[in-house]
C-alpha positions as CSV (number, residue, x, y, z in Angstrom):
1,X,-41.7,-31.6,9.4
2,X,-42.4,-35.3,9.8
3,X,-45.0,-36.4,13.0
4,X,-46.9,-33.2,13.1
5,X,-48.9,-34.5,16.2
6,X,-46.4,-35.2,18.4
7,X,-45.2,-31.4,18.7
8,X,-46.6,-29.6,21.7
9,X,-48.5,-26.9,21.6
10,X,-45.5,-24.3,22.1
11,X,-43.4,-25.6,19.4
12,X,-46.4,-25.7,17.1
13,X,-47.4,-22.3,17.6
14,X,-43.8,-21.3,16.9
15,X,-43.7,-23.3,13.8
16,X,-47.2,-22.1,12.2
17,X,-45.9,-18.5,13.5
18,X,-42.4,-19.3,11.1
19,X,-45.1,-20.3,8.0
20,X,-42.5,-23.8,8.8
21,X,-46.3,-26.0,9.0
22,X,-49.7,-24.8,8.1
23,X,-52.8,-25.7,10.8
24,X,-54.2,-28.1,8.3
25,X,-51.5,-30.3,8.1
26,X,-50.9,-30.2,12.0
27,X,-54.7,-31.1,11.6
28,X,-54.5,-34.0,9.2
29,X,-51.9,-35.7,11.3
30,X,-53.9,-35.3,14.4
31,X,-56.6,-36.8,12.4
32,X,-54.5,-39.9,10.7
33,X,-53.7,-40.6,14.7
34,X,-56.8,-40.4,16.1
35,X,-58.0,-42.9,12.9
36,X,-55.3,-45.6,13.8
37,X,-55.8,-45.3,17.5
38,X,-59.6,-47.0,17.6
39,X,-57.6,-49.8,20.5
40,X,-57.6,-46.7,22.8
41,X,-61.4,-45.7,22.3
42,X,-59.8,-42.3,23.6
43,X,-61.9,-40.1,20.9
44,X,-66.0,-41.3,21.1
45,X,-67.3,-38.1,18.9
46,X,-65.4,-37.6,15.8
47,X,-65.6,-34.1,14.1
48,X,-62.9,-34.4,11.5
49,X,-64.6,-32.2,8.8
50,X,-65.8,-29.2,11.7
51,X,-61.6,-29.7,12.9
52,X,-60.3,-29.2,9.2
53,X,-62.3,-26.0,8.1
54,X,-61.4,-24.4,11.8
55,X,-58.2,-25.2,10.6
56,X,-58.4,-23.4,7.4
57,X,-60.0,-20.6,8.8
58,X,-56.8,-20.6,11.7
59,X,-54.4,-20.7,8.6
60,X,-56.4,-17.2,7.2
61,X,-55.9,-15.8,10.2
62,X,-52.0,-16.5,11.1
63,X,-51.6,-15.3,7.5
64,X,-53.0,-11.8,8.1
65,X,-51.2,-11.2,11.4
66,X,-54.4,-11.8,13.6
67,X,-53.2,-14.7,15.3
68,X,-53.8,-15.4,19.3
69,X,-51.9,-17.7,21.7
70,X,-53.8,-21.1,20.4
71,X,-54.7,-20.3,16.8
72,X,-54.2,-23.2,14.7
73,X,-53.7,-25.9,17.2
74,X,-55.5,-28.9,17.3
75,X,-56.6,-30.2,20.7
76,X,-59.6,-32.4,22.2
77,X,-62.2,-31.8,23.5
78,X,-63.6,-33.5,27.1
79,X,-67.4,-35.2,26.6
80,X,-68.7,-32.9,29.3
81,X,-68.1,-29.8,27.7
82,X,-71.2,-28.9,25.9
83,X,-70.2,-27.7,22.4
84,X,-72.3,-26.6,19.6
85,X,-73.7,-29.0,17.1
86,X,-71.8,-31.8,18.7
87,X,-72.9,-34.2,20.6
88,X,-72.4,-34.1,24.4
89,X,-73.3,-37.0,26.5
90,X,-71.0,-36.3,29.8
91,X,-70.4,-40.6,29.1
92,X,-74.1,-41.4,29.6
93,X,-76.6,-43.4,28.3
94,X,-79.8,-40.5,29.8
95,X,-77.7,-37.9,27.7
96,X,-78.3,-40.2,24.4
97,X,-78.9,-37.8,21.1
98,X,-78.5,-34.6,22.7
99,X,-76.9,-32.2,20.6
100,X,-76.4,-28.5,22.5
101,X,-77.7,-25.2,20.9
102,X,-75.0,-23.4,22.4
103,X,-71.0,-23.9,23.1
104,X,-69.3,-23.8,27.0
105,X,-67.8,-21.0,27.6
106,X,-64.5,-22.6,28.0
107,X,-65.0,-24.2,24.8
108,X,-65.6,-21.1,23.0
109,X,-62.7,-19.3,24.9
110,X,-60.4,-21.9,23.1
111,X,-62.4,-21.5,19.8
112,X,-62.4,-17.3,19.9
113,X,-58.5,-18.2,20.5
114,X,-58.2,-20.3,17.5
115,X,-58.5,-23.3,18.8
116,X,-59.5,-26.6,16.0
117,X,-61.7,-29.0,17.7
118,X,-60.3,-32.6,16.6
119,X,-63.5,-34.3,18.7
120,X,-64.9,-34.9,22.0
121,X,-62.9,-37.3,24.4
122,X,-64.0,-40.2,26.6
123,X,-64.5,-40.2,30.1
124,X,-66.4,-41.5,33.2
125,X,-70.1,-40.8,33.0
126,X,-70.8,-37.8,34.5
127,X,-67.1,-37.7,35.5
128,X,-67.6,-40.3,38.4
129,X,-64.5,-42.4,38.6
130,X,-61.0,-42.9,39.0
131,X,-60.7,-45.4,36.0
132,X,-62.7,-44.4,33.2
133,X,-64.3,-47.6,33.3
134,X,-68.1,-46.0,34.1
135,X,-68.5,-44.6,30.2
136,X,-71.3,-45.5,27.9
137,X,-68.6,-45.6,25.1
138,X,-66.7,-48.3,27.1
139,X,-63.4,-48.2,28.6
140,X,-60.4,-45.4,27.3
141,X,-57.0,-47.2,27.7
142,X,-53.4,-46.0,28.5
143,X,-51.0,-46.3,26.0
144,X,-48.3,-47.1,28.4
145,X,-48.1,-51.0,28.9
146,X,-46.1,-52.3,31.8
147,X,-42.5,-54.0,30.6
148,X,-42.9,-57.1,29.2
149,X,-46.8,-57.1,30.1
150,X,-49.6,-57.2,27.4
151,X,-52.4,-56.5,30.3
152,X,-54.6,-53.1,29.1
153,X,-54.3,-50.2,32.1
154,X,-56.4,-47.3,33.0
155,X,-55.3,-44.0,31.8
156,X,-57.1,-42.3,34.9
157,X,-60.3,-40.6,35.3
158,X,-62.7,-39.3,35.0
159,X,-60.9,-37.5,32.2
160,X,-58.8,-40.8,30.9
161,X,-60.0,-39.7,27.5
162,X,-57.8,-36.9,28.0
163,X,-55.1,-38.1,29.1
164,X,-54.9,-41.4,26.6
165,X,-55.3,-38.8,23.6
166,X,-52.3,-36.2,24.7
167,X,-49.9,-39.2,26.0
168,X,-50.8,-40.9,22.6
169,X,-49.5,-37.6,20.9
170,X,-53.5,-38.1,19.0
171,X,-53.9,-34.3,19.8
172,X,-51.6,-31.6,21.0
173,X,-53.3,-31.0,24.0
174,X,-57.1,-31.7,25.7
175,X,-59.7,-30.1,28.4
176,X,-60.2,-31.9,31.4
177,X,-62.6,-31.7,34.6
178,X,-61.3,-31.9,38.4
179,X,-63.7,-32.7,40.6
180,X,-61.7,-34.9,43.2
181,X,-58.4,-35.1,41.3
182,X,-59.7,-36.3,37.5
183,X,-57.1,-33.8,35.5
184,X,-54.4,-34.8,37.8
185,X,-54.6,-38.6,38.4
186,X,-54.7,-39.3,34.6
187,X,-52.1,-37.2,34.0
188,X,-49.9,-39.0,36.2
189,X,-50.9,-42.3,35.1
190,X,-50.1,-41.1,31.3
191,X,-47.0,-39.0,31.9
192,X,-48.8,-36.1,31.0
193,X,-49.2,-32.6,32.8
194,X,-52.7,-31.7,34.1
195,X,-53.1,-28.6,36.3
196,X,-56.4,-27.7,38.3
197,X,-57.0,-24.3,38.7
198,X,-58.1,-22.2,41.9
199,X,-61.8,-22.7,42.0
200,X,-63.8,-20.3,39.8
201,X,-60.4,-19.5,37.5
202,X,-62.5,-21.0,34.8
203,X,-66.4,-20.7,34.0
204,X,-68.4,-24.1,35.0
205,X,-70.9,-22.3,32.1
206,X,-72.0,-25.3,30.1
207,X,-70.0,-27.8,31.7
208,X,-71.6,-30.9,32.6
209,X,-72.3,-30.6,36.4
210,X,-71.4,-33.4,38.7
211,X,-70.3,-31.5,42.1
212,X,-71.0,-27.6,41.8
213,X,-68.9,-26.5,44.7
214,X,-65.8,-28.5,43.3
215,X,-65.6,-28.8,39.8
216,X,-63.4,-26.9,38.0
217,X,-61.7,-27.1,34.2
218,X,-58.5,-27.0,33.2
219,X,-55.9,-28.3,30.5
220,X,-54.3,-31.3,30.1
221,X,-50.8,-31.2,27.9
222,X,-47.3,-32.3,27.0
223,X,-45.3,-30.1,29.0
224,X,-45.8,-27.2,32.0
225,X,-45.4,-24.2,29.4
226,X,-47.9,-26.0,27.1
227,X,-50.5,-26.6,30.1
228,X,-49.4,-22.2,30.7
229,X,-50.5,-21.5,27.2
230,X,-53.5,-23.1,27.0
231,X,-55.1,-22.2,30.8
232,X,-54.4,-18.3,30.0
233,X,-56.8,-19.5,26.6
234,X,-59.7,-21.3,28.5
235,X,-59.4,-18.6,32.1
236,X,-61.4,-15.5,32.3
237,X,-64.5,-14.4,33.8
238,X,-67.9,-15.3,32.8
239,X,-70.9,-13.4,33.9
240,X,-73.3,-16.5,33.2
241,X,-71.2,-18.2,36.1
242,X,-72.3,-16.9,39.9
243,X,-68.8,-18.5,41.1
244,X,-66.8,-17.2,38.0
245,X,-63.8,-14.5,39.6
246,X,-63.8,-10.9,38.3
247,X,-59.9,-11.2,37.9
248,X,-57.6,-10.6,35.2
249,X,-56.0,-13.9,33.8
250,X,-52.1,-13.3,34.0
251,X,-49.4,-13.8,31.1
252,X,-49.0,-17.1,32.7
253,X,-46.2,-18.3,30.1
254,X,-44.1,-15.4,30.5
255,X,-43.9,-16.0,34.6
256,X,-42.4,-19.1,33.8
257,X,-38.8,-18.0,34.8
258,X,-38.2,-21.4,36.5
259,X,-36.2,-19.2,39.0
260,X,-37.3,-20.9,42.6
261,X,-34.5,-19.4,45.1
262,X,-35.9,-18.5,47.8
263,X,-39.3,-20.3,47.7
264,X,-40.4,-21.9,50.8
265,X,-41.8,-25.6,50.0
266,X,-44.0,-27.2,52.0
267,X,-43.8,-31.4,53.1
268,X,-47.1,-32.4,54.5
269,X,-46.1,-34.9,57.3
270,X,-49.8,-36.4,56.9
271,X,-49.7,-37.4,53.2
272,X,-46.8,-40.3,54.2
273,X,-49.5,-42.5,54.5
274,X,-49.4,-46.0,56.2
275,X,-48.2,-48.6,53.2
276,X,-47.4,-46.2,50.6
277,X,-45.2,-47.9,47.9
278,X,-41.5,-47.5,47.9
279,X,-41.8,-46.0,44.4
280,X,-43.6,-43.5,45.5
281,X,-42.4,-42.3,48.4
282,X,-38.7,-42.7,47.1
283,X,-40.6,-40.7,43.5
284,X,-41.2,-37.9,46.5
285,X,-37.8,-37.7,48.3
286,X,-36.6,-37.5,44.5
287,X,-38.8,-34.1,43.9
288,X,-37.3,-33.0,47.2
289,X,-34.1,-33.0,46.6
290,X,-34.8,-31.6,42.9
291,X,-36.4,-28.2,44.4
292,X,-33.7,-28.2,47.1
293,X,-31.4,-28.0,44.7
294,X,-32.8,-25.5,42.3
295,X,-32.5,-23.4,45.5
296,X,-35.9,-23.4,47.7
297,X,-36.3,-24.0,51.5
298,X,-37.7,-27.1,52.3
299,X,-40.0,-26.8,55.0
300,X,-41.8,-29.7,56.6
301,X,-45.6,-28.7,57.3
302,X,-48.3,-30.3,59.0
303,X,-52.4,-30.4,57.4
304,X,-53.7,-31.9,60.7
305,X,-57.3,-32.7,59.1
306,X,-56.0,-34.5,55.8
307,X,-57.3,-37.8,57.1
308,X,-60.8,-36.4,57.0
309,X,-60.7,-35.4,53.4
310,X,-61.5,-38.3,52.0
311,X,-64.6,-39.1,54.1
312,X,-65.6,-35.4,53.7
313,X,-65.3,-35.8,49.9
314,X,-67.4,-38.7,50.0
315,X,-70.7,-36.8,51.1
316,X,-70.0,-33.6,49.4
317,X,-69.9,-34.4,46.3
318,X,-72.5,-37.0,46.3
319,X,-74.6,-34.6,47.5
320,X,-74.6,-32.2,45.4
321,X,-74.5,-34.6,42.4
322,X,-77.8,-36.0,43.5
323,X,-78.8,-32.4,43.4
324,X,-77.7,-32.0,40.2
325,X,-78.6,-35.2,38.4
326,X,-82.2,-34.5,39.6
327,X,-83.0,-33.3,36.3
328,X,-82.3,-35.8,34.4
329,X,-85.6,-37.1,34.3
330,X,-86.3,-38.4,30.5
331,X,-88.8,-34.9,30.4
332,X,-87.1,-32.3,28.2
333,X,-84.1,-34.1,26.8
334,X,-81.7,-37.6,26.2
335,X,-83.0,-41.2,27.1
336,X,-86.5,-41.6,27.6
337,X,-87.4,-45.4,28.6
338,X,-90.2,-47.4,26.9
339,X,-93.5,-47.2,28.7
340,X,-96.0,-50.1,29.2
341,X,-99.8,-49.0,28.9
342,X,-100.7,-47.6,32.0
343,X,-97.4,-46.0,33.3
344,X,-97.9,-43.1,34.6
345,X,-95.6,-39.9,34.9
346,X,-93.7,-41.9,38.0
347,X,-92.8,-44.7,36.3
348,X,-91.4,-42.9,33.6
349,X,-88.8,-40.9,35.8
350,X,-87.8,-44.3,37.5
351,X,-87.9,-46.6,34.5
352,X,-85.7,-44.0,32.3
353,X,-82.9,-43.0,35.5
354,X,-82.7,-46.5,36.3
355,X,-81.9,-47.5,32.3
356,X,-79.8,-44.1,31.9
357,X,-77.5,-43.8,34.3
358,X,-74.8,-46.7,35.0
359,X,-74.0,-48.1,38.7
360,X,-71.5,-46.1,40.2
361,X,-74.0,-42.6,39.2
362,X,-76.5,-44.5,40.5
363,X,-74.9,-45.3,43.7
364,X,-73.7,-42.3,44.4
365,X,-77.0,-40.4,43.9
366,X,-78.1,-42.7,46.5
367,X,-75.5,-42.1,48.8
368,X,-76.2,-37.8,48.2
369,X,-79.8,-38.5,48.3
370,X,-78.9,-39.9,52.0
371,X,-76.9,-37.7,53.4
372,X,-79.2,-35.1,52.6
373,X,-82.3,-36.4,53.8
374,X,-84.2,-35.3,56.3
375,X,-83.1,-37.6,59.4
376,X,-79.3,-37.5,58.3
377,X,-78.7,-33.7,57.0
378,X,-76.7,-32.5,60.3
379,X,-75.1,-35.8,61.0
380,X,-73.5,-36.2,57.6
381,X,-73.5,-33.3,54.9
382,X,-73.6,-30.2,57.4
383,X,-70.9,-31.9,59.2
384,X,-68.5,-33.1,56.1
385,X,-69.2,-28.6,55.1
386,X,-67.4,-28.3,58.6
387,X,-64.5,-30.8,58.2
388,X,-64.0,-28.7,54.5
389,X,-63.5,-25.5,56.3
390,X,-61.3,-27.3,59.1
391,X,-59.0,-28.6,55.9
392,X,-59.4,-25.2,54.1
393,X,-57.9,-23.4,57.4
394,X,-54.8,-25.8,57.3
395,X,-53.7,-24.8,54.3
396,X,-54.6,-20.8,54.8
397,X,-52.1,-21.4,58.0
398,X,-49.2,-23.0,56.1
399,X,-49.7,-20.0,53.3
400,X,-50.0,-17.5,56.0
401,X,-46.6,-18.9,58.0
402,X,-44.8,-18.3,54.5
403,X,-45.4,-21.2,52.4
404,X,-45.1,-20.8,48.4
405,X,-46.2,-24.4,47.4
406,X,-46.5,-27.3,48.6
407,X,-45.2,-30.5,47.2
408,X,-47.1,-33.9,47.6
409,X,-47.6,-37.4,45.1
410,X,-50.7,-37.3,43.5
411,X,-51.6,-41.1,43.3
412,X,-50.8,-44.0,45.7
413,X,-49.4,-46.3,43.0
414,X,-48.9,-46.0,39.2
415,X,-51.3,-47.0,36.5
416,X,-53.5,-49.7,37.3
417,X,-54.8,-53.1,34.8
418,X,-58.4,-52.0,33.9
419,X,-60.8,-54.4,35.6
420,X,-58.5,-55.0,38.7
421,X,-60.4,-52.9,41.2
422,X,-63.8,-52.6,39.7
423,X,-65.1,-55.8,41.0
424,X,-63.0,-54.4,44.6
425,X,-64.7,-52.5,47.6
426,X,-65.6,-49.3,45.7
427,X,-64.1,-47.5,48.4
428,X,-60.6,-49.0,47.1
429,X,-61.4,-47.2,44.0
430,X,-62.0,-44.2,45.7
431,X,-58.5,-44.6,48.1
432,X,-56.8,-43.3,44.1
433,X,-57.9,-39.7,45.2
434,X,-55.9,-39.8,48.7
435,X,-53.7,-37.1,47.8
436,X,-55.9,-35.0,45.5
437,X,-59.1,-34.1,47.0
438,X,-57.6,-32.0,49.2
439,X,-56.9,-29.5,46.9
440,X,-60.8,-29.3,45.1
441,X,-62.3,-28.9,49.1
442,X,-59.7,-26.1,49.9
443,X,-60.2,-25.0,46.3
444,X,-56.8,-24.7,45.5
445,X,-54.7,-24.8,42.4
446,X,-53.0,-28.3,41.7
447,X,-50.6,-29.1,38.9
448,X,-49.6,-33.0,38.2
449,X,-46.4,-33.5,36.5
450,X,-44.2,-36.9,35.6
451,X,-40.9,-36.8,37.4
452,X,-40.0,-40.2,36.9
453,X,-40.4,-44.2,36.3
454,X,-41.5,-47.4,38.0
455,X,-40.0,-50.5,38.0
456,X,-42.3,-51.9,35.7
457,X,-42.0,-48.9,33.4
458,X,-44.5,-47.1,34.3
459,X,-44.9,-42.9,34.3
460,X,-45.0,-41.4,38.2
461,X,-46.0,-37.9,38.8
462,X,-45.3,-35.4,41.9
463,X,-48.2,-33.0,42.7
464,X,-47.8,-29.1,43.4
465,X,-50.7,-27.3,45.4
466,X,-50.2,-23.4,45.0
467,X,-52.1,-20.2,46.7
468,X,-54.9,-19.1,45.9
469,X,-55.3,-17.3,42.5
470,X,-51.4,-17.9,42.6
471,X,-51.6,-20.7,38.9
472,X,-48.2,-18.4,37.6
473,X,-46.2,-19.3,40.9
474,X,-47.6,-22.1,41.2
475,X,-46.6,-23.0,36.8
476,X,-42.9,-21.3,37.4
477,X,-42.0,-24.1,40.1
478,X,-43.8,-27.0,38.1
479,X,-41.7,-25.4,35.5
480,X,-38.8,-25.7,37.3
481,X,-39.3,-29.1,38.7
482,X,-39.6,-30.1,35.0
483,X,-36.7,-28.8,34.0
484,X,-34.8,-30.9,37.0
485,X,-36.8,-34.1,36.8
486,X,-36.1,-34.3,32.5
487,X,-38.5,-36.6,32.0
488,X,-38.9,-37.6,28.2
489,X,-39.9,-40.9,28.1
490,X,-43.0,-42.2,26.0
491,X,-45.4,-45.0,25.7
492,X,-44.1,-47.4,23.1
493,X,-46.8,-47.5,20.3
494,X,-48.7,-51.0,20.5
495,X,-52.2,-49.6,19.1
């Protein structure tokens, strides 16, 4: 079977099943990829020999019979999953040279399952961005190109790594982190499929924090029944996790039936935001009439307190990142700054955070370390934790008046030149996750799927936001959206 890598993970697991391919030679063409891909500085932690005896070992076990859903498949791995042995640096120059003694739990859900570790992906340090632009490793960059443009785009963030490795067919499939919408935007702006699942679906154990409350894992593949497969791998509960649910993980490949009739869909009048490009919002009416005719009900909904996500976002998370980044401190582990005679143990903690982490961390520990100080707690942070129950309660009232899913774009435009907003307001950058941070303050499930082209030739995708623990509904109408929407295309290989 010529191009090995460029199978998904469904049609490789068939094929290793057949004896048609062996896991080390799916492996070794992941590998040759990743080695002629440098240009998209999507892999930053290389562990090529680690990936080729996991794959052996995969190969031993197929043989015998003992062979679980992601046995033998190579995939990446997200910088800000700690993982044994490897380095893991969450993007950032404090995390320099520190090598965990133990593996995340996701991580070693997909390993007990098989699972060959090709390397760990880049990303935006400490998963703070919507461009991958913030990473100590430099930027990761979309293999899509606009027609007839040379200019380099974003592939998303924070986990563009991700989403540059899977569109570049450099692994079958990848972990990603949501926070704000970092599964879904890159897989949007890569023609990828990236779902986020219902808060506390998978463990946050030994995952990089950036906001506790918010951040949740979840794959990042070629196709819905691929991103199926691989979330009923990483899902499951984890005692060493407080917010980890005590709930079986579902067969969520076999629920994808793709048989919508019946299904009510939900239109958010408040996400047709002032100036939102033709593309998009003719991308939207597109998805509409694709569900209508698969046979749901199109209902049109209102989310009254949308316009306050963003705002509400914006003090959460810092919040609780400045919270969390507190012990990075140049103490125990990573960067330590150089000390001049005479420093004492306060200039070490502010020489090393200010030479550790990059601007947009540090700005937005400021802006937590605000909010939650003493003069400006109620005012800001204990009123942005009321605005998230307000937006929480609209969507518990469209669910409770019937409402199976609800349909939505995930980003205001389509992939974006790197450098074109960085040197913008930052709030510009932070406009990308309009339509996504909804979903992480709710804690909802949200899957990201390509449904069709720009003009410039670009990948689209339409958002899905499902119930609560509901990821197999919620995968059966992606599934069936897919199915309507065909979209094949591919970035035309320039690397």
């Amino acid at each position: 079977m010529a191009d090995l890598n460029k199978l998904g993970l469904a049609e490789a697991r068939d094929a290793l099943r057949k004896g048609d391919v062996t896991s080390a030679e799916l492996t070794g063409a992941c590998l040759t990829a990743i080695e002629g891909a440098g240009a998209l500085n999507a892999f930053v932690h290389h562990t090529g020999d680690l990936a080729m005896d996991q794959a052996k070992a995969a190969d031993a076990r197929i043989k015998s019979g003992d062979a679980p859903a992601m046995c033998g498949l190579p995939i990446g791995i997200k910088d800000l999953f700690c993982t044994k042995g490897v380095p893991s640096q969450a993007a950032s120059r404090i995390l320099e040279g520190f090598v965990p003694e133990y593996e995340s739990t996701v991580s070693q859900n997909l390993l007990d399952s098989g699972a060959v570790m090709l390397g760990k992906l880049n990303m935006d340090e400490f998963a703070m961005g919507s461009s991958n632009e913030t990473s100590v490793y430099g930027n990761a960059v979309n293999p899509w190109r606009r027609s007839g443009d040379e200019t380099a785009l974003t592939p998303g963030g924070s986990s563009g790594g991700s989403a540059a490795a899977v569109a570049a067919d450099l692994c079958l499939a990848a972990t990603g982190t949501d926070t704000g919408g970092s599964i879904r935007q890159p897989a949007a702006f890569t023609g990828t499929v990236g779902i986020k699942p219902t808060y506390g679906r998978c463990s946050r154990w030994g995952v990089v924090a950036f906001a506790s409350s918010l951040d949740q894992a979840g794959p990042m593949t070629k196709t819905v029944r691929d991103a199926a497969i691989m979330l009923g791998a990483m899902a499951g509960y984890d005692a060493k996790d407080s917010t980890s649910a005590e709930l079986a993980v579902p067969d969520f490949e076999a629920a994808l039936t793709g048989d919508i009739r019946g299904k009510k869909i939900g239109i958010p009048r408040e996400y047709r935001i002032d100036g939102i490009p033709a593309g998009i919002d003719k991308l939207w009416q597109d998805g509409i009439a694709m569900l209508r005719d698969a046979g749901a009900e199109i209902v049109d909904i209102s989310l009254p307190h949308t316009k306050y996500a963003l705002p509400a976002y914006y003090v959460i998370a810092p919040a609780e990142a400045s919270s969390n980044l507190a012990r990075y401190d140049g103490v125990r582990y990573g960067h330590r700054a150089k000390l001049d005679h005479g420093d004492g143990i306060t200039e070490m903690y502010e020489k090393t955070r200010a030479e550790g982490f990059g601007a947009e961390v540090q700005r937005r520990v400021m802006v937590g370390t605000y909010v939650l100080s003493a003069g400006f707690y109620d005012a800001y942070y204990n009123r942005a934790r009321k605005v998230r129950t307000l937006i929480k309660k609209d969507f518990e009232d469209a669910f409770a008046a019937g409402i199976d899913s609800i349909l939505t774009p995930t980003t205001p435009s389509a992939a974006f030149g790197l450098g074109e907003m960085t040197d913008a307001d930052p709030v510009a950058m932070y406009l990308n996750d309009v339509f996504t941070v909804t979903v992480n303050l709710a804690g909802l499930p949200g899957i990201a799927l390509p449904t069709g082209i720009s003009d410039n030739g670009l990948p689209l995708g339409l958002q899905l936001i499902g119930r609560p623990w509901e990821e197999a509904d919620l995968l059966s109408t992606a599934y069936a959206l897919e199915q309507a929407a065909g979209f094949v295309a591919k970035p035309q290989k320039w690397w």
